[in-house]
PyMOL Python script that loads the backbone (N, CA, C, O; Angstrom):
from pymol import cmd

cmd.read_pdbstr("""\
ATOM      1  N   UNK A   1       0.823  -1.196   0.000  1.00  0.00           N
ATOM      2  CA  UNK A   1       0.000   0.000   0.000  1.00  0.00           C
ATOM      3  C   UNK A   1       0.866   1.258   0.000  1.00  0.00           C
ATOM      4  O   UNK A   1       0.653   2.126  -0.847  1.00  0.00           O
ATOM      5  N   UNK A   2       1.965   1.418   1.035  1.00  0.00           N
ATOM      6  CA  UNK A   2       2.861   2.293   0.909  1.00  0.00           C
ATOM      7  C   UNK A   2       3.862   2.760  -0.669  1.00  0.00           C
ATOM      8  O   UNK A   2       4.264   3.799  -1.195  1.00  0.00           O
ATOM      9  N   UNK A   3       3.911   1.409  -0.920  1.00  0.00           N
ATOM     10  CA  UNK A   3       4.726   1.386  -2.973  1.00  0.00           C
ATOM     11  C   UNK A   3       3.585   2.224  -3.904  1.00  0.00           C
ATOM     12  O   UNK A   3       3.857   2.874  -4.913  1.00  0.00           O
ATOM     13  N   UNK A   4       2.395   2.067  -3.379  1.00  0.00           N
ATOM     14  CA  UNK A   4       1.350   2.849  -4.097  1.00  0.00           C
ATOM     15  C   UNK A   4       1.376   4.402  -4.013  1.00  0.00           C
ATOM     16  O   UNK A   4       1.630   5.197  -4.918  1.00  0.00           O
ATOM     17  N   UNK A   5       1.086   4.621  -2.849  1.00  0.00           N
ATOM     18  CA  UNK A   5       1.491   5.793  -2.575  1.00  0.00           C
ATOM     19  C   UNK A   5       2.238   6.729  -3.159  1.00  0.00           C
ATOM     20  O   UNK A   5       1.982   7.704  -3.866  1.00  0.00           O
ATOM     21  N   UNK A   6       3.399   6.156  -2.646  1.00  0.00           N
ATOM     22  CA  UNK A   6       4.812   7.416  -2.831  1.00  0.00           C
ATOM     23  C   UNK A   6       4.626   7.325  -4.558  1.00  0.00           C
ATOM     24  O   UNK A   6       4.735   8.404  -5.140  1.00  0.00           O
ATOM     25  N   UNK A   7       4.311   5.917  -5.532  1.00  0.00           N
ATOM     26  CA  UNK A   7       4.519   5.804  -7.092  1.00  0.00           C
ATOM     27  C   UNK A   7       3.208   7.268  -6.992  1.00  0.00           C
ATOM     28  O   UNK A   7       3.698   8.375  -7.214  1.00  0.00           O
ATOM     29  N   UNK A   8       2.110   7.247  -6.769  1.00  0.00           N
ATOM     30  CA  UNK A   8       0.949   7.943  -7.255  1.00  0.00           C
ATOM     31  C   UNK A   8       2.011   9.463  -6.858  1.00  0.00           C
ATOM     32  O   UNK A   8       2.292  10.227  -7.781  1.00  0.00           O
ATOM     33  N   UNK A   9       2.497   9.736  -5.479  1.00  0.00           N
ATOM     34  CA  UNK A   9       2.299  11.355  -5.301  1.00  0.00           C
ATOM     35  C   UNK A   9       3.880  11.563  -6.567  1.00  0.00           C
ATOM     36  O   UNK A   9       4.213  12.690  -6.932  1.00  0.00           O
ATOM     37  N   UNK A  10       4.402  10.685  -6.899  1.00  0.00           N
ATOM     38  CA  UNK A  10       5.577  10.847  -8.059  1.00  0.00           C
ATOM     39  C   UNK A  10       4.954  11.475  -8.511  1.00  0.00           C
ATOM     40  O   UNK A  10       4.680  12.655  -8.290  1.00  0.00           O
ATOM     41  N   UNK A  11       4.534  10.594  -9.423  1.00  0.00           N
ATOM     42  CA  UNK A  11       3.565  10.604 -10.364  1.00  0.00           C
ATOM     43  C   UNK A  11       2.567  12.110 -10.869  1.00  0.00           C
ATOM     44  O   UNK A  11       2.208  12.576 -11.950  1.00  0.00           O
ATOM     45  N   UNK A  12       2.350  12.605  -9.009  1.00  0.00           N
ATOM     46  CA  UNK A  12       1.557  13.464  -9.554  1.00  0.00           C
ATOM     47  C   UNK A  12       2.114  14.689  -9.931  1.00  0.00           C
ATOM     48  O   UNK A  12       1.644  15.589 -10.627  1.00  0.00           O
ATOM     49  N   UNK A  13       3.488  14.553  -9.203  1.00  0.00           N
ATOM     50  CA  UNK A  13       4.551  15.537  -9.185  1.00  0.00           C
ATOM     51  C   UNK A  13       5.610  15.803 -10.668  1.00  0.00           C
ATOM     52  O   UNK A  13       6.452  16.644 -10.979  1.00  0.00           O
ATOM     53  N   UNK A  14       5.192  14.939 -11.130  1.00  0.00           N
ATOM     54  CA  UNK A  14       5.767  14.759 -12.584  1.00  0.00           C
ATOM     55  C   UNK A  14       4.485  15.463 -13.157  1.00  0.00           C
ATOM     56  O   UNK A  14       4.545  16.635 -13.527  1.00  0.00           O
ATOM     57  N   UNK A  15       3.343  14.745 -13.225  1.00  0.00           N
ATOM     58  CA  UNK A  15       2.276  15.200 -14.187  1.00  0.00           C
ATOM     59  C   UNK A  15       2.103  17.031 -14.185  1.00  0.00           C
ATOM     60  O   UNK A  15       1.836  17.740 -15.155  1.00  0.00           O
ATOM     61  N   UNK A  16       2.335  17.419 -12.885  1.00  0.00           N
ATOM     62  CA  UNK A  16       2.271  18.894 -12.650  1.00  0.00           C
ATOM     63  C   UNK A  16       3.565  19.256 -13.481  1.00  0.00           C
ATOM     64  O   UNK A  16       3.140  19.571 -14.593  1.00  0.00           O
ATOM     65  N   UNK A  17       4.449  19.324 -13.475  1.00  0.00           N
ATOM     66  CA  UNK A  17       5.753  19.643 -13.642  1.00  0.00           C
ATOM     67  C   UNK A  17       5.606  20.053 -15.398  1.00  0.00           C
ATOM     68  O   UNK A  17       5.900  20.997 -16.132  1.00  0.00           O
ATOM     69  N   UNK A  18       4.734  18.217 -15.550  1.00  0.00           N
ATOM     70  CA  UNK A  18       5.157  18.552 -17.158  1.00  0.00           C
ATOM     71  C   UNK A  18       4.252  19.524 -17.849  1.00  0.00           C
ATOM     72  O   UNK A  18       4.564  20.155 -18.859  1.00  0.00           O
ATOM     73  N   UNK A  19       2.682  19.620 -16.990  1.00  0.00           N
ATOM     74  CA  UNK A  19       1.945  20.289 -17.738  1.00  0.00           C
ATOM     75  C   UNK A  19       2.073  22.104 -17.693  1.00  0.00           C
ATOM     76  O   UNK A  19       1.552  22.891 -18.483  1.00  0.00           O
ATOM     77  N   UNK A  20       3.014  22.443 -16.396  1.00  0.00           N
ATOM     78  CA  UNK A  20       3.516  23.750 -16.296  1.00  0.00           C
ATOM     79  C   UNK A  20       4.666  24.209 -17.129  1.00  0.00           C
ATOM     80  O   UNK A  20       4.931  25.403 -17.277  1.00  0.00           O
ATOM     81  N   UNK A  21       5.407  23.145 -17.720  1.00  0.00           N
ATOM     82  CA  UNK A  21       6.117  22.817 -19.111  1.00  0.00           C
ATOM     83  C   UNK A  21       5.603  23.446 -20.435  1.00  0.00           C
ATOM     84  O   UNK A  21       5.844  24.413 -21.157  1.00  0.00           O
ATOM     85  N   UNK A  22       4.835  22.468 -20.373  1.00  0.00           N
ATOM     86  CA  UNK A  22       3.805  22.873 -21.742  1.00  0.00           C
ATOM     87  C   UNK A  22       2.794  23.428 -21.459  1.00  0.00           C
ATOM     88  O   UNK A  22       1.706  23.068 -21.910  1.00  0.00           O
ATOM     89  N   UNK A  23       2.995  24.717 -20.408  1.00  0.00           N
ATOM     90  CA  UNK A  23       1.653  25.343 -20.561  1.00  0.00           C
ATOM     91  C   UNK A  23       1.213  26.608 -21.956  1.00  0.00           C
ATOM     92  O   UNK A  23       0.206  27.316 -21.981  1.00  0.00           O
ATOM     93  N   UNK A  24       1.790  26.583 -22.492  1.00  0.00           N
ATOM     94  CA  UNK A  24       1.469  27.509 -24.031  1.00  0.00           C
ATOM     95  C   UNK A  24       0.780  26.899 -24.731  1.00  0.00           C
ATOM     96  O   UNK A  24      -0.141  27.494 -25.292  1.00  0.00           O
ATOM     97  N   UNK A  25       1.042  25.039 -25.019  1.00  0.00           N
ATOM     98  CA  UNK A  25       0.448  24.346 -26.007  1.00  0.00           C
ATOM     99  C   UNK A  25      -0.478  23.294 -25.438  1.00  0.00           C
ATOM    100  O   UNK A  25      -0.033  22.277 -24.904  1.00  0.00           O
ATOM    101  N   UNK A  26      -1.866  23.567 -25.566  1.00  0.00           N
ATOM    102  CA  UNK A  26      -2.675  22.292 -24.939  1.00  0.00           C
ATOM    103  C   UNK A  26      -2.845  21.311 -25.201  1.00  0.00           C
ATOM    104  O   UNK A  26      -3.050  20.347 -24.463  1.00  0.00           O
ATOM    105  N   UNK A  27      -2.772  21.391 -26.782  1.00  0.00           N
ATOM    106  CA  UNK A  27      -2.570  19.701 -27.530  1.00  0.00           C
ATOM    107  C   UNK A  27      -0.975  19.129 -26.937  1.00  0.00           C
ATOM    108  O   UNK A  27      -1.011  17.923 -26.692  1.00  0.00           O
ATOM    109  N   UNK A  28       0.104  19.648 -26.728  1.00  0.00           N
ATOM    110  CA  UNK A  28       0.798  19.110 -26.022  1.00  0.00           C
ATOM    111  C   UNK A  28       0.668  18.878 -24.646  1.00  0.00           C
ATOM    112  O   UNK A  28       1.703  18.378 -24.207  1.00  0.00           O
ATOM    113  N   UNK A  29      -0.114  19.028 -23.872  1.00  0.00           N
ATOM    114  CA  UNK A  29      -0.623  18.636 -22.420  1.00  0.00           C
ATOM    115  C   UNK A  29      -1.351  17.589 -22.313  1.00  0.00           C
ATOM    116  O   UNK A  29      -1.176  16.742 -21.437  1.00  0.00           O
ATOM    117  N   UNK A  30      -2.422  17.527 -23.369  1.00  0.00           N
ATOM    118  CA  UNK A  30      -3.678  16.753 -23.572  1.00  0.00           C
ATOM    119  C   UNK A  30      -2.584  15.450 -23.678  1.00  0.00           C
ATOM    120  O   UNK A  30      -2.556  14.641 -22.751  1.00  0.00           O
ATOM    121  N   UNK A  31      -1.427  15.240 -25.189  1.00  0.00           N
ATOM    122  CA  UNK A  31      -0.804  13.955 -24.844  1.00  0.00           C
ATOM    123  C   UNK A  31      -0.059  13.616 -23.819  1.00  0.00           C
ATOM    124  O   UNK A  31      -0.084  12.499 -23.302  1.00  0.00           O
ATOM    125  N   UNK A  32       0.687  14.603 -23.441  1.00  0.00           N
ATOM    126  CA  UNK A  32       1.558  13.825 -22.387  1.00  0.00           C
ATOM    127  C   UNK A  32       0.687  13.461 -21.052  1.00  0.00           C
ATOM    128  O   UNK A  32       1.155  12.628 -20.277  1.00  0.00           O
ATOM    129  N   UNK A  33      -0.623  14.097 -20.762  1.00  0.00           N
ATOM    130  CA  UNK A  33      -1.261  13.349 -19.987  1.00  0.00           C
ATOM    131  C   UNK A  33      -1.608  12.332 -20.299  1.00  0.00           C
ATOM    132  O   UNK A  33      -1.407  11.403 -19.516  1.00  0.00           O
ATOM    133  N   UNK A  34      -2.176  12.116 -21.387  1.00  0.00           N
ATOM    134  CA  UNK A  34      -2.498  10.598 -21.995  1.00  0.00           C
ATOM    135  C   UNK A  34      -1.250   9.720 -22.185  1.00  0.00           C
ATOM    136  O   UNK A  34      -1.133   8.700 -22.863  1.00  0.00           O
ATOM    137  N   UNK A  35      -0.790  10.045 -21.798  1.00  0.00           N
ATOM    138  CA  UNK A  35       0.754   8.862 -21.879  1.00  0.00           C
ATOM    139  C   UNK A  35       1.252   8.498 -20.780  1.00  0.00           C
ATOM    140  O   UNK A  35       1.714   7.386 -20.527  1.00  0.00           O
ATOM    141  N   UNK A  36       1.159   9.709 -19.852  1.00  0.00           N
ATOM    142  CA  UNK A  36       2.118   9.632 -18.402  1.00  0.00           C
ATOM    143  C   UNK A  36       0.780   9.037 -17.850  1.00  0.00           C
ATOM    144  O   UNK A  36       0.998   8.534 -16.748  1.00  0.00           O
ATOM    145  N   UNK A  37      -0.510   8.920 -18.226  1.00  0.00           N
ATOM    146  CA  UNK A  37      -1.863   8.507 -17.335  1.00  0.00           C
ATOM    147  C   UNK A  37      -1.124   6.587 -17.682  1.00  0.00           C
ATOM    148  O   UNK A  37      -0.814   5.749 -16.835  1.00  0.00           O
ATOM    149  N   UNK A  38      -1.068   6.484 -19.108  1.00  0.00           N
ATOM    150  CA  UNK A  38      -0.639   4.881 -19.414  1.00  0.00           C
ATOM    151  C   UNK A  38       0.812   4.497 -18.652  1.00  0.00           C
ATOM    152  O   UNK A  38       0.945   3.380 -18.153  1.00  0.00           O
ATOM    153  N   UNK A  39       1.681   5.302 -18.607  1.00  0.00           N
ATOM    154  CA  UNK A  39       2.421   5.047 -18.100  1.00  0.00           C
ATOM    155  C   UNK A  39       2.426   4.621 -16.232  1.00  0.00           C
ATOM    156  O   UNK A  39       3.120   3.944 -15.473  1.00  0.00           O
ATOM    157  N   UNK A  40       1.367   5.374 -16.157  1.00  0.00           N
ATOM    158  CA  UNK A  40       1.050   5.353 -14.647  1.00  0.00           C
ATOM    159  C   UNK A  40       0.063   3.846 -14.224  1.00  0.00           C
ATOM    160  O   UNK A  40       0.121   3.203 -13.176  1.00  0.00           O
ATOM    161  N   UNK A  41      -0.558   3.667 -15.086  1.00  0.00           N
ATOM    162  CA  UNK A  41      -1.876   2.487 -14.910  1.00  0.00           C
ATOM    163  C   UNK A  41      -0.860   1.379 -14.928  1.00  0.00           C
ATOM    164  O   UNK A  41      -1.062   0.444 -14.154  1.00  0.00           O
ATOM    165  N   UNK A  42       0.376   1.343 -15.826  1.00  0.00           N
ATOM    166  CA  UNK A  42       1.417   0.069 -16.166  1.00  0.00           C
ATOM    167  C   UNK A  42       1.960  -0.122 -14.996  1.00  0.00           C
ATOM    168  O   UNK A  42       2.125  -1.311 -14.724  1.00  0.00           O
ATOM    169  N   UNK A  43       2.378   0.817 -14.013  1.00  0.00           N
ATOM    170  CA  UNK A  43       3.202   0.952 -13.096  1.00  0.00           C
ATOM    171  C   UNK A  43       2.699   0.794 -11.840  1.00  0.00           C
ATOM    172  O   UNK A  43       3.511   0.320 -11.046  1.00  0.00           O
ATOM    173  N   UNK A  44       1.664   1.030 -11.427  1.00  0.00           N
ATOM    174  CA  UNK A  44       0.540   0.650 -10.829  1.00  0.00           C
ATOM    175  C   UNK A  44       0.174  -0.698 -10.337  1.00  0.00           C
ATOM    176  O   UNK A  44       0.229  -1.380  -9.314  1.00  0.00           O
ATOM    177  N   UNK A  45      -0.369  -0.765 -12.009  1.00  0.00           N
ATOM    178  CA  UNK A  45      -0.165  -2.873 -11.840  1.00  0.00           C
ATOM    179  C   UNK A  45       0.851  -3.381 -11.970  1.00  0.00           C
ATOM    180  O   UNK A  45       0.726  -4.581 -11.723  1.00  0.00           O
ATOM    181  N   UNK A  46       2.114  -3.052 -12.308  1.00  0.00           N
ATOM    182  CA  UNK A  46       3.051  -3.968 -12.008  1.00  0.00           C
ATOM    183  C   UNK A  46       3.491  -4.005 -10.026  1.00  0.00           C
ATOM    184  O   UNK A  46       3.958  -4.956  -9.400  1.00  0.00           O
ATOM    185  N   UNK A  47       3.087  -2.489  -9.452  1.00  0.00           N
ATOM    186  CA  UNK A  47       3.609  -2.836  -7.973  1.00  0.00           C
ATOM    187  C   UNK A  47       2.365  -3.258  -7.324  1.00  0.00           C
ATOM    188  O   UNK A  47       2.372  -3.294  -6.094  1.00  0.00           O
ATOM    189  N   UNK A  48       1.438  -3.539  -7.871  1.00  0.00           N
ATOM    190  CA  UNK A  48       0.307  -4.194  -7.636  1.00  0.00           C
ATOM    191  C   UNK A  48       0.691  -5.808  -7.900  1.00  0.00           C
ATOM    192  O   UNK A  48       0.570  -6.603  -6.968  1.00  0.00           O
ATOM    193  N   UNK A  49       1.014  -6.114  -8.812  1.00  0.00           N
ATOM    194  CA  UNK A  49       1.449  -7.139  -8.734  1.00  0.00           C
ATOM    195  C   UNK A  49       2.595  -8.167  -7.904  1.00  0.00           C
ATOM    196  O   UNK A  49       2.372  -9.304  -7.488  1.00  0.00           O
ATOM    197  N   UNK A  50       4.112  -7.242  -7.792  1.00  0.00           N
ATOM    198  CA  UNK A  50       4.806  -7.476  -6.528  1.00  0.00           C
ATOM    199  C   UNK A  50       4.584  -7.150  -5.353  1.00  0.00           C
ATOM    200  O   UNK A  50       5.422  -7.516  -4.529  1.00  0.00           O
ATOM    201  N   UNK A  51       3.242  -6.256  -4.806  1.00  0.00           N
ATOM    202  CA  UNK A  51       2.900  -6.889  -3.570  1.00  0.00           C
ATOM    203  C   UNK A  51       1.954  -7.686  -3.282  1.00  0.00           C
ATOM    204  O   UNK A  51       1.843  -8.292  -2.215  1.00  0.00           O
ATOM    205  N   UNK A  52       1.221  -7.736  -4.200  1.00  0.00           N
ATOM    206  CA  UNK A  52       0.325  -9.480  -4.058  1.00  0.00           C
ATOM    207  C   UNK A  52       1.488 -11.011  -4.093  1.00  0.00           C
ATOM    208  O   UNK A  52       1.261 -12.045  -3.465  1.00  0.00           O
ATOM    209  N   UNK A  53       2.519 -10.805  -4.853  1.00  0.00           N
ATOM    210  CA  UNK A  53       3.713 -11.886  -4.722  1.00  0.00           C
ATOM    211  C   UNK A  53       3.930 -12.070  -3.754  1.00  0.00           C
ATOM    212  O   UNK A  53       3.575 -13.149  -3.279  1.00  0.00           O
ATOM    213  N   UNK A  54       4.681 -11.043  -2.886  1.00  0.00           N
ATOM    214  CA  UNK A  54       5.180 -10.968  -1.590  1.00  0.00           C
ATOM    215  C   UNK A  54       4.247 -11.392  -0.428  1.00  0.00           C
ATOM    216  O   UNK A  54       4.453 -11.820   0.708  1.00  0.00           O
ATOM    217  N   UNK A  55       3.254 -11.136  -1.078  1.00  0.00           N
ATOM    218  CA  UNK A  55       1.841 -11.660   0.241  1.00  0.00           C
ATOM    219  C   UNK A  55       2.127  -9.987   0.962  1.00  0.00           C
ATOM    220  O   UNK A  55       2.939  -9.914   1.884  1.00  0.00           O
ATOM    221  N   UNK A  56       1.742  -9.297   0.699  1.00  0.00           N
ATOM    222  CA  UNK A  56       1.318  -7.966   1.206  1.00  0.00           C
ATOM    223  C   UNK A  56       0.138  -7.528   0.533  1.00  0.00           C
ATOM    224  O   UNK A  56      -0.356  -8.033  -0.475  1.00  0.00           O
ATOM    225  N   UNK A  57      -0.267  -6.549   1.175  1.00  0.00           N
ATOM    226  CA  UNK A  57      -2.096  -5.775   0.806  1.00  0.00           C
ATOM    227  C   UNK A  57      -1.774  -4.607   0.725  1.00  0.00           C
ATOM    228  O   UNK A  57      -2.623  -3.746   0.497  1.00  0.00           O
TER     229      UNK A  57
END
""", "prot")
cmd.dss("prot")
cmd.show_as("cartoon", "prot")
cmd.util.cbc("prot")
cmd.orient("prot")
């Protein structure tokens, strides 16, 4: 539960970062959210997956 966590507030800390990046161009915001969102769902379930291995919740 904790691997969840800290990945999501990354995560959210990146997503801010990049969209204050590209704040001039919105079609460039619109993708990199749609990418860093896939990138995030992959990453997610994969530490979703090593803590169901480990026998953790």
């Amino acid at each position: 539960m904790t691997a969840k966590i800290l990945v999501t507030l990354v995560w959210i800390a990146v997503l801010i970062g990049v969209n204050k990046l590209l704040a001039g161009t919105d079609w460039a915001q619109y993708v990199a959210t749609f990418v860093l969102a896939g990138a995030y769902a992959l990453l997610i379930d994969k530490v979703n997956k090593h803590t169901v291995r480990d026998g953790q919740n």
